[in-house]
C-alpha positions in Angstrom: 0.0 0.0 0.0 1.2 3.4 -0.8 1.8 5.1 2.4 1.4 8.8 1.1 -1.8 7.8 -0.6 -3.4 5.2 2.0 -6.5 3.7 0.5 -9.8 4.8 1.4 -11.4 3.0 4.6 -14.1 0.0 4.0 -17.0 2.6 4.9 -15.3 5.1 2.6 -15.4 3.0 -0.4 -19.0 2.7 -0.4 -21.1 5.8 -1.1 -22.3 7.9 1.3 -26.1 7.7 0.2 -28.6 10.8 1.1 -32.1 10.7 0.3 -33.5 13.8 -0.1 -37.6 14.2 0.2 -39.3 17.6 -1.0 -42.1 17.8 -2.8 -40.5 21.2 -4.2 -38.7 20.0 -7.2 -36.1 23.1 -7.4 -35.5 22.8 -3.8 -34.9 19.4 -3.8 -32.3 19.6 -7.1 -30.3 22.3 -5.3 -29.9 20.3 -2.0 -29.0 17.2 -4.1 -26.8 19.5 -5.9 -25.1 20.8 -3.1 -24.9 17.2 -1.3 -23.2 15.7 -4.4 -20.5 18.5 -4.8 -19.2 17.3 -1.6 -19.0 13.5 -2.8 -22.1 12.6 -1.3 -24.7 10.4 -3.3 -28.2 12.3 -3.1 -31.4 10.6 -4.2 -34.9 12.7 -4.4 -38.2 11.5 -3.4 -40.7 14.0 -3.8 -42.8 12.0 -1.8 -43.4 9.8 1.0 -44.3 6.9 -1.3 -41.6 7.1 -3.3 -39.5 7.5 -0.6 -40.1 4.3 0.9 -39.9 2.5 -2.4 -36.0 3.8 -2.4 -35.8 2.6 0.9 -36.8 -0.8 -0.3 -33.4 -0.8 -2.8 -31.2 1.0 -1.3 -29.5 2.0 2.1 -29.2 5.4 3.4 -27.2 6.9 5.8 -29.4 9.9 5.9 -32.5 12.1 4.7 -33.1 15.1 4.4 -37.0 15.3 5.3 -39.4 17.9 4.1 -41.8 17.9 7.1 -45.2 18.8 4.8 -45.5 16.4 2.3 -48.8 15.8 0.3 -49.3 12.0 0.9 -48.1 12.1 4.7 -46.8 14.2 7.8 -43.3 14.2 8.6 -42.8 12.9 11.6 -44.7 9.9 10.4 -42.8 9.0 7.7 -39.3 9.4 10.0 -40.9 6.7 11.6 -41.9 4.3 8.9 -37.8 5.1 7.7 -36.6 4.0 10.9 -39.0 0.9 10.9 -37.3 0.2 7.2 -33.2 1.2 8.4 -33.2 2.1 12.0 -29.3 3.1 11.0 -30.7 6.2 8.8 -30.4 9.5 10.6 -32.9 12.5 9.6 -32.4 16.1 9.5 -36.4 17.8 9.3 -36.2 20.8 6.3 -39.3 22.9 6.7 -40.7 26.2 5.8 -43.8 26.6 8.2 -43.2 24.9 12.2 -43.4 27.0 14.9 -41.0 26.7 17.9 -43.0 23.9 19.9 -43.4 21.9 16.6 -39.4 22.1 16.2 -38.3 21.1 19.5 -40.8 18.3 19.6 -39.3 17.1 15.9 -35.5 17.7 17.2 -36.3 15.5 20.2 -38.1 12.4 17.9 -35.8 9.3 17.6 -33.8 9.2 14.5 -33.5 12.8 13.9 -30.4 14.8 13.8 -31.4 18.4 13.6 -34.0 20.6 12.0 -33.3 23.5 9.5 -36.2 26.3 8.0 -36.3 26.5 4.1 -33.9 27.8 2.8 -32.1 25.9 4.6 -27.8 26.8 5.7 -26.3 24.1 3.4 -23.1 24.6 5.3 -24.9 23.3 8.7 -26.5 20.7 6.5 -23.3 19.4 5.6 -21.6 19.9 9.1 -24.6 17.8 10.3 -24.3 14.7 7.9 -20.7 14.7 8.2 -21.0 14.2 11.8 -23.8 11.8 11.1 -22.0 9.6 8.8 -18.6 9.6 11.0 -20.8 8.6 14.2 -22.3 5.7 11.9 -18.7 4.9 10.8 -17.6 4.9 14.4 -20.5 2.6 15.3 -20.2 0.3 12.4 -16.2 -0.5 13.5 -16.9 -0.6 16.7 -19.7 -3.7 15.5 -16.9 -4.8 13.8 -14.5 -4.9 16.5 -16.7 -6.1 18.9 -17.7 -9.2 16.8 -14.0 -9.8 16.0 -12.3 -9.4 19.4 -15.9 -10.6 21.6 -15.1 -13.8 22.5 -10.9 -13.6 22.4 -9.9 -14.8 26.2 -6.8 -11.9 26.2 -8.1 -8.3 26.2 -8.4 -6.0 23.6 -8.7 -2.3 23.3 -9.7 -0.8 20.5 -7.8 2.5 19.5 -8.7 5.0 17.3 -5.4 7.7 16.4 -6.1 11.5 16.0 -4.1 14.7 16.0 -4.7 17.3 18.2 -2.7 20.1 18.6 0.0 18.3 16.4 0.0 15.7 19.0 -0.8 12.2 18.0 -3.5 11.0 20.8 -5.0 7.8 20.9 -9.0 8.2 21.5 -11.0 4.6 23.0 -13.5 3.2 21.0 -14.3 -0.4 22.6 -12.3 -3.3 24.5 -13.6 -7.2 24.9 -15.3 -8.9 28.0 -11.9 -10.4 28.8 -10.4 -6.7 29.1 -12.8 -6.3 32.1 -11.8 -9.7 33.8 -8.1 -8.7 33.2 -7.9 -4.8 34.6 -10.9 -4.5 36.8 -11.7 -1.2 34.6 -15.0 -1.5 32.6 -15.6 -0.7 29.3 -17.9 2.0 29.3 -15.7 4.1 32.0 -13.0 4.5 29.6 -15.1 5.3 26.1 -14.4 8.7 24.3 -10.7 8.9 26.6 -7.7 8.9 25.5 -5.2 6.0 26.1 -3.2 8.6 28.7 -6.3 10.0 30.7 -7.1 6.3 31.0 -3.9 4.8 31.8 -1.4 8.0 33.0 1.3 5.6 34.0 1.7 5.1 30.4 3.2 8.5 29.6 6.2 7.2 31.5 7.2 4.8 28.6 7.7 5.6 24.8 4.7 3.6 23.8 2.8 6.6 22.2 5.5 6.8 19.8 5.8 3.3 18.8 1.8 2.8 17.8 1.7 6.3 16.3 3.9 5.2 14.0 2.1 1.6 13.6 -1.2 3.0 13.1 0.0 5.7 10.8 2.6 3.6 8.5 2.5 -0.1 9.8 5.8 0.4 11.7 6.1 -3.5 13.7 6.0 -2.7 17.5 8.0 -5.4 19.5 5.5 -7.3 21.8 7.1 -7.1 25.0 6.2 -7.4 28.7 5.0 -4.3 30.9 4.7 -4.2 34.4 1.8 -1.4 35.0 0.0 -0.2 38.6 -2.7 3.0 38.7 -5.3 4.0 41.4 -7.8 0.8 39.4 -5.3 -1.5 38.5 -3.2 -3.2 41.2 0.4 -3.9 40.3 0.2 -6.6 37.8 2.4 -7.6 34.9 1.1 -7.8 31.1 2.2 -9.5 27.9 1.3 -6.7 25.3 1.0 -6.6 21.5 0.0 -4.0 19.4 -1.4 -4.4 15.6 -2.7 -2.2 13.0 -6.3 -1.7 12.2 -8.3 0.0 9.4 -8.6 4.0 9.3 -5.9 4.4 11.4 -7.0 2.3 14.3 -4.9 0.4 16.5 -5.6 -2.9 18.3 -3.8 -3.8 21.4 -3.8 -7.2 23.0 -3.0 -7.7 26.5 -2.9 -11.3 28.5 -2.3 -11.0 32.3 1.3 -12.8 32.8 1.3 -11.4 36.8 1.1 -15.3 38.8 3.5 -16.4 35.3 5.8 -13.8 36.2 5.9 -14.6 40.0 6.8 -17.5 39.3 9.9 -17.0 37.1 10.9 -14.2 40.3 10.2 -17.3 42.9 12.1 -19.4 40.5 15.2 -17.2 40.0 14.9 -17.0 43.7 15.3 -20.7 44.3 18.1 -20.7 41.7 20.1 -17.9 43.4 19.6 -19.3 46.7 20.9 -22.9 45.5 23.4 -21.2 44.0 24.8 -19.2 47.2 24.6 -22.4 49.3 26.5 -24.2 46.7 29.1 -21.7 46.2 29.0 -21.5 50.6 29.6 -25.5 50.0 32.6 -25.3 47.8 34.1 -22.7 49.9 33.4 -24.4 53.2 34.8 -27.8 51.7 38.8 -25.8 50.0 38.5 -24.7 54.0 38.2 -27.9 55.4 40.4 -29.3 53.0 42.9 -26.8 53.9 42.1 -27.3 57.7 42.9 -31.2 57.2 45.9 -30.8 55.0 47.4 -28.2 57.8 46.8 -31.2 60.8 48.0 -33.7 58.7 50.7 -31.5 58.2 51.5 -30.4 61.3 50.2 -33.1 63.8 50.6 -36.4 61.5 53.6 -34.9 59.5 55.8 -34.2 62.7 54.8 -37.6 64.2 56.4 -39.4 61.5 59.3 -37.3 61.2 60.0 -38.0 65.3 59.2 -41.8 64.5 61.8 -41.6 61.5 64.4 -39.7 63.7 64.1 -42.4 66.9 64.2 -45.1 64.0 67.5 -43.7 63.1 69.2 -43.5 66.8 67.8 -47.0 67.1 69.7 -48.4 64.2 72.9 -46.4 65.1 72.4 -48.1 68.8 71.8 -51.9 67.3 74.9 -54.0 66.3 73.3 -57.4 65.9 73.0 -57.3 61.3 69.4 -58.8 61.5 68.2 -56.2 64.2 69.4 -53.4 61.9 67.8 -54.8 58.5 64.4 -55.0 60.4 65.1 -51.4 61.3 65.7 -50.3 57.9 62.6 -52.4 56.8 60.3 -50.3 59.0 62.6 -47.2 57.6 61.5 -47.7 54.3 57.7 -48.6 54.8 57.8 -45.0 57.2 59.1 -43.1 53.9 56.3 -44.6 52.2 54.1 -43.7 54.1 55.2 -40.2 54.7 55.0 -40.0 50.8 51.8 -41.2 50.6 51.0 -38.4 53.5 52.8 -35.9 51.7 50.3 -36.7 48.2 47.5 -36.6 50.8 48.3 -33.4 51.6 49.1 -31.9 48.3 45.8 -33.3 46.8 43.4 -31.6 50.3 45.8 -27.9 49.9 48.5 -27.4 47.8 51.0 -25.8 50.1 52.8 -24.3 46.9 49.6 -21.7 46.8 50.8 -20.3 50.2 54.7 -20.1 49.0 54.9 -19.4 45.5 53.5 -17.1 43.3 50.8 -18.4 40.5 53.6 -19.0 38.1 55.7 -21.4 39.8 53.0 -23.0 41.2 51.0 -24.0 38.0 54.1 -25.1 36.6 55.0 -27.4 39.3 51.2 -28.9 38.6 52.0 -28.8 35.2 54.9 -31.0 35.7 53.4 -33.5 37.1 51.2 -34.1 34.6 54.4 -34.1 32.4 55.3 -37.6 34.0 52.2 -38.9 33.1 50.7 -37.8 30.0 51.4 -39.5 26.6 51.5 -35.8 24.7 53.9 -32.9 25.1 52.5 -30.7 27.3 53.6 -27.0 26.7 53.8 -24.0 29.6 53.7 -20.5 29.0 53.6 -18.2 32.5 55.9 -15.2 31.5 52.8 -13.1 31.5 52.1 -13.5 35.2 55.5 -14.2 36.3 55.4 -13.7 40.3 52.2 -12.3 40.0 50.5 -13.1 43.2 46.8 -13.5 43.4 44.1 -13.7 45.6 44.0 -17.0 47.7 40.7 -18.3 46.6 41.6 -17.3 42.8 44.9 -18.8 43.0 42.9 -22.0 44.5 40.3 -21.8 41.8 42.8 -21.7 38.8 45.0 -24.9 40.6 41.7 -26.6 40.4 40.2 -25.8 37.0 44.0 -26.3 35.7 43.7 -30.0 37.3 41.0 -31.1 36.3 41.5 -29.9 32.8 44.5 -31.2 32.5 42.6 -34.6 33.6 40.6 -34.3 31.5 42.7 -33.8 28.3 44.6 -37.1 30.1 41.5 -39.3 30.0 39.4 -38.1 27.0 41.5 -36.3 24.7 43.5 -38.4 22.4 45.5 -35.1 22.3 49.1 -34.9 21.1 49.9 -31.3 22.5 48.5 -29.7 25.5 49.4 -25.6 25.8 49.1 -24.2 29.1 49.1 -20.1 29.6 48.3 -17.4 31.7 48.3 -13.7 30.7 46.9 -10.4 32.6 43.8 -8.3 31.6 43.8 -5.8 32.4 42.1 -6.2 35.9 41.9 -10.2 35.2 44.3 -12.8 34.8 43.1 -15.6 31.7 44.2 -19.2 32.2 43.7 -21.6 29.0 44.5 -24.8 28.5 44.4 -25.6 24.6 44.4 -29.3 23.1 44.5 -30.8 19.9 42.2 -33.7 21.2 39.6 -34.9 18.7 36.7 -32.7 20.6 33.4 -33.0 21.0 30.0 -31.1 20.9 29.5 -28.4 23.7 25.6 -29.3 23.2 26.0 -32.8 24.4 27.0 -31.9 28.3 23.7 -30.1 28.6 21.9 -31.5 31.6 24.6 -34.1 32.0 26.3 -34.9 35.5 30.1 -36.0 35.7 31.6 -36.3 32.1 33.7 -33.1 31.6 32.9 -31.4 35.2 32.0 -27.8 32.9 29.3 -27.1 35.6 31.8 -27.8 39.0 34.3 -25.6 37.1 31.8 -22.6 36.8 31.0 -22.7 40.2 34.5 -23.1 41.4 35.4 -19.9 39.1 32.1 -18.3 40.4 33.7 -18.6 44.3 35.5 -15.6 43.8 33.6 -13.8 40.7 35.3 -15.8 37.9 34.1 -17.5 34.9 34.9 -20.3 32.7 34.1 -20.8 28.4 34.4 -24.1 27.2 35.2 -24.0 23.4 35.4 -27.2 21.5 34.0 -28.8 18.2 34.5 -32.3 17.2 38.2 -33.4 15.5 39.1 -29.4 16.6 40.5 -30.3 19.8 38.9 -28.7 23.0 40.2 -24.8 24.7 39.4 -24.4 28.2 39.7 -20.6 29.5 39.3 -18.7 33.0 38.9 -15.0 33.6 39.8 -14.4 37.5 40.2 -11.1 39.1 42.6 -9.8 40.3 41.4 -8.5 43.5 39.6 -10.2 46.1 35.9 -11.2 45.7 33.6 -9.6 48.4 30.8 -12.4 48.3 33.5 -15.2 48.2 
């Protein structure tokens, strides 16, 4: 459609019929005149016979009445119209009424208003053109109604005008359901406009947006909007706007308030199960901290006395089987105090308490070295004696751990390439393979496998994330943002 040159409206495109009865023949052909000059369609009866017989072909939308006419009054034959179209509005043209007889003829149903011959053409006109736009506005508002009746969300019907160079949005009609929605009924908001209905709405740029809908078809977003007034009670709505004929606008609303509590409640749950998991993970690097420092401590210096009084016992013994006993129980105490010592490393890592983040990812990373079956490759000279938070420090031993165990279990990876650089305010850890990859897609909702989800919250203990990138046969790249400064909700 040609937006400069919209095309006419439905009621537009059919004629605007006016049946004109005088039994004056010149007056009746200059009224008709007149009426057609301004794109109306006139017909003349010249009486009340032969107006009825038009009647029976044709529908008016008004008449102009002569109220003497030969073959019957007036006022009856208004009434025999209105029995034929009860649609037809009638405007009484008279020469001889006194003031009783008008009042009483202005007050009948059907009738419009009343002019003495010769009648003011230009209040004739004014009066059918608010005539016919009243019947316009009643026909779409049929229209509407039968269309948007028995819809369960609510609609309002709009209708846009200018005023004052102002584009204003004037109601014409809303559903059943619109009254079950807001509270508001139907006939307390008629002949308003959308702001003297709902004020609140002058706080968002929704005037804008369905000006330029009903004016030029412009799509507005449907969207949520979360609206309260002295009527409605705080409640959330799912709106969505569309264009109607003659520069109407529809809007459809669906009450999403108990929806919407319910995402709030569940974002609720989710952020409370997410606090006590992060609490969990923190509590357990404590504990495992608290463990490795009495295993340390207590244990530790228990066998290193048991060691020392093993060794002054074998210096004291000179019988060779005595002393080979000793050195038996010797050897099964070193083995056990490497097998302490593991323990230890595995609860806390006491190279996070001595060694800045450098030296001690590269001692994990050589570890890993004796084991793996691909060339593992470091690069640290980005962070070299950079010293991090505690918790971060923890986090990126961790994540570096169990990727690295992972690349070791899963990978089929020739080359493993370790690195840490600074951010600005973040240090970035990744850990690149050239493993044969997999689908990221496939670990949604899964438990175990790659340990993505224990990694996030790990990284999320001290306001850190982690991406996984990794496609099948492209090998799998692991990376970790983690500030640089301590995390207040850790």
């Amino acid at each position: 459609m040609d937006r400069n040159n919209p095309a006419p409206s439905w009621r537009e495109q059919q004629p605007r019929r006016i049946l004109v009865i005088d039994d004056n023949p010149a007056m009746a052909s200059s009224m008709a005149e007149v009426l057609e000059l301004e794109g109306y369609a006139p017909e003349i009866a010249r009486t009340g016979r032969q107006a009825l017989e038009a009647c029976s072909h044709a529908s008016f939308g008004a008449a102009l009445v002569d109220i003497n006419l030969p073959d019957i009054s007036g006022e009856a034959l208004i009434k025999k119209l209105l029995s034929r179209q009860p649609e037809i509005s009638c405007i009484i043209i008279t020469g001889h009424a006194s003031l009783e007889s008008a009042v009483n003829a202005v007050s009948a149903p059907g009738v419009a208003g009343y002019e003495l011959k010769p009648p003011d053409m230009d209040r004739v006109l004014a009066l059918c053109r608010e005539i016919f736009a009243r019947q316009q506005a009643q026909a779409e508002a049929r229209m509407f109604r039968d269309i948007i009746g028995n819809m369960q969300n609510g609609i309002y019907i709009y209708k846009m005008e200018t005023r004052g160079g102002e584009d204003i949005f004037r109601f014409l009609t809303g559903n059943p359901a619109s009254v079950q929605i807001t509270g508001v009924p139907v006939s307390d908001l008629i002949g308003k406009t959308m702001f003297e209905n709902f004020p609140k709405l002058k706080e968002t740029s929704i005037a804008a947006q369905y000006a330029a809908l009903a004016r030029e078809g412009h799509a507005v977003t449907p969207g949520e909007l979360l609206y309260e007034d002295h009527r409605i009670p705080r409640k959330w709505f799912f709106v969505k706007a569309f264009p109607l004929p003659d520069h109407c606008l529809g809007v459809m609303f669906e009450d999403i308030t108990n929806r919407k509590i319910m995402e709030l409640e569940l974002k609720q749950r989710e952020l409370e199960l997410q606090i006590l998991s992060h609490k969990t993970l923190s509590l357990q690097e404590k504990e495992r901290a608290r463990l490795a420092r009495e295993l340390h401590d207590e244990l530790g210096q228990q066998l290193t006395a048991l060691r020392w009084g093993l060794d002054r016992l074998e210096n004291k013994v000179d019988e060779p089987a005595h002393k080979e006993q000793i050195r038996a129980l010797t050897h099964a105490l070193s083995a056990v105090t490497r097998h302490l010592r593991g323990i230890v490393k595995g609860l806390r890592p006491p190279l996070l308490d001595d060694l800045p983040i450098d030296l001690a990812l590269q001692s994990l990373v050589d570890e890993f070295r004796d084991m793996a079956a691909f060339d593992i490759r470091a690069d640290f000279a980005g962070v070299a004696g950079l010293r991090i938070p505690e918790q971060s420090a923890t986090v990126a031993y961790r994540i570096l751990q169990e990727s690295l165990t992972n690349a070791l279990r899963h990978s089929h990876a020739t080359a493993v390439l370790v690195s840490m650089t600074r951010e600005q305010d973040k240090a970035v850890l990744r850990i690149e393979d050239d493993g044969r990859g997999f689908d990221p897609e496939s670990l949604r909702g899964a438990s175990g496998g790659f340990g993505l989800a224990g990694m996030r919250e790990r990284a999320a203990l001290c306001g850190g994330a982690v991406s996984l990138q990794s496609r099948p046969g492209r090998g799998t790249t692991v990376s970790l943002h983690l500030p640089l400064t301590e995390n207040p909700k850790g």
